[in-house]
C-alpha positions, 0 to 999 in steps of 0.5 A: 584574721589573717596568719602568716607563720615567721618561724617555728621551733619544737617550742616556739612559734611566732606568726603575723596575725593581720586584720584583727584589734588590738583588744582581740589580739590581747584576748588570744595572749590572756586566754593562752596564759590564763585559759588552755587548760594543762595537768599538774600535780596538786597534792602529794602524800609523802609516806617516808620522807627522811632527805635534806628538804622537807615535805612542803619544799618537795611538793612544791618541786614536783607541782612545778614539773611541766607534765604532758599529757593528752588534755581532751582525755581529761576534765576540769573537776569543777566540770567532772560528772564526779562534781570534783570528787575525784575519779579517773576522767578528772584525775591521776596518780604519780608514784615514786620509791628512791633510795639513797645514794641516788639523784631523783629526777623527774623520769623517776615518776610512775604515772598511772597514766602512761600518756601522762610524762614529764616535759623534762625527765632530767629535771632533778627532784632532790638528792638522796644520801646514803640511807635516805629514802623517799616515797610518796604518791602524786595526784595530778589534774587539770588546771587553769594558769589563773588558778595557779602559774604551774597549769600555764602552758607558756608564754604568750606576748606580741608587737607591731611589726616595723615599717622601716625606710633607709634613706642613704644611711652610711653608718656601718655601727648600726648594723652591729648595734641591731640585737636582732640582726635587721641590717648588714652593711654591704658597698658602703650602705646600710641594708634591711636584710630582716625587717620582721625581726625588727621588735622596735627596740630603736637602738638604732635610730638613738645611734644615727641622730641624721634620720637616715633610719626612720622606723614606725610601728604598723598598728594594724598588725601583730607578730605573735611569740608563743613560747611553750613550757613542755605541756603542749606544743605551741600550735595546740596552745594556740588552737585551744586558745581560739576554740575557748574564745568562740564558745565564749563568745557564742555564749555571749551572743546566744545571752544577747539574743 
């Protein structure tokens, strides 16, 4: 496999991945989603609770928060020498206190953990009138986006890049009707300024009717969008994801023999 980087960003990435199948592509775009493994709360004991929202809405608020961590520090309890009982390399606890009046977001956690933080600290948890309070302890672990959507690192999708030929074309509009901005119309003449940001969505080509933009799919080769939610950078999701498809298959290779 081939890779050439596109474009990075503190939560993106995208690259062209060539000489690869199709059905490898999308087994990287389903191991990232379903398989990089991330922490997030999963229970929640609340000991004072007297807010507007009840105690299930609460839990299922901080569940949600996106929470980094340094994932080889921990295990997946189904792996855990504790056989899922619960013990410091398979879990952590969160712990919060707040009193009204008072907004409580999500810096207001206090992880036993001091690697583990939330994505986002301004994230708001719920709001505290006077005289209300809050209390409770969180317990976060590792997880699986098939399990459960909050332990998914990001998004993940690809597409064909485009191959795409001018011939003469003379319709200015087509450069503004580009949502990805692939022309710039210059002496009277449509040109390509931007192919690979070309997604094949063919708003142009439905405008000029005279084929003078003619625009094909490459099938050989796939752009990748990797788009994290906080827990861990793009790179990393990426990297986990490829290192879990060599085990398995090695795995089923070592069965094959």
């Amino acid at each position: 496999m081939n890779i050439k980087l596109i474009e990075k960003k503190k939560d993106s990435i995208s690259f062209l991945a060539k000489n690869i199948t199709a059905q490898f592509a999308n087994s990287l775009r389903r191991t990232i989603l379903d398989e990089v493994p991330t922490m997030a709360i999963n229970t929640v004991k609340i000991s004072k609770n007297s807010s507007a929202l009840y105690d299930e809405m609460i839990a299922h608020r901080l569940g949600l928060i996106p929470l980094k961590s340094d994932i080889k520090g921990y295990e997946l309890k189904q792996d855990c020498k504790c056989k899922g009982e619960g013990c410091a390399r398979c879990q952590t606890t969160l712990s919060l206190k707040a009193k009204g009046p008072a907004v409580v977001y999500a810096e207001n956690l206090q992880a036993q953990d001091p690697k583990i933080k939330p994505a986002y600290p301004q994230i708001i948890i719920v709001k505290l009138l006077k005289g209300q309070t809050l209390e409770l302890e969180a317990t976060a672990i590792l997880g699986k986006g098939k399990e459960h959507a909050k332990w998914s690192p990001g998004l993940a999708y690809y597409h064909h890049p485009a191959k795409i030929t001018l011939n003469n074309c003379k319709i200015k509009e087509a450069e503004e009707i580009c949502p990805k901005k692939v022309f710039k119309f210059d002496k009277d003449k449509l040109k390509i300024i931007n192919e690979e940001a070309c997604d094949l969505c063919n708003a142009c080509t439905e405008l000029v009717k005279d084929g003078s933009i003619k625009i094909e799919p490459i099938r050989e080769e796939f752009i990748f969008e990797i788009e994290s939610f906080g827990q861990l950078d793009p790179k990393t999701m990426v990297l986990t994801a490829l290192e879990l498809l060599k085990v398995k298959t090695d795995g089923v290779a070592e069965h094959l023999k």
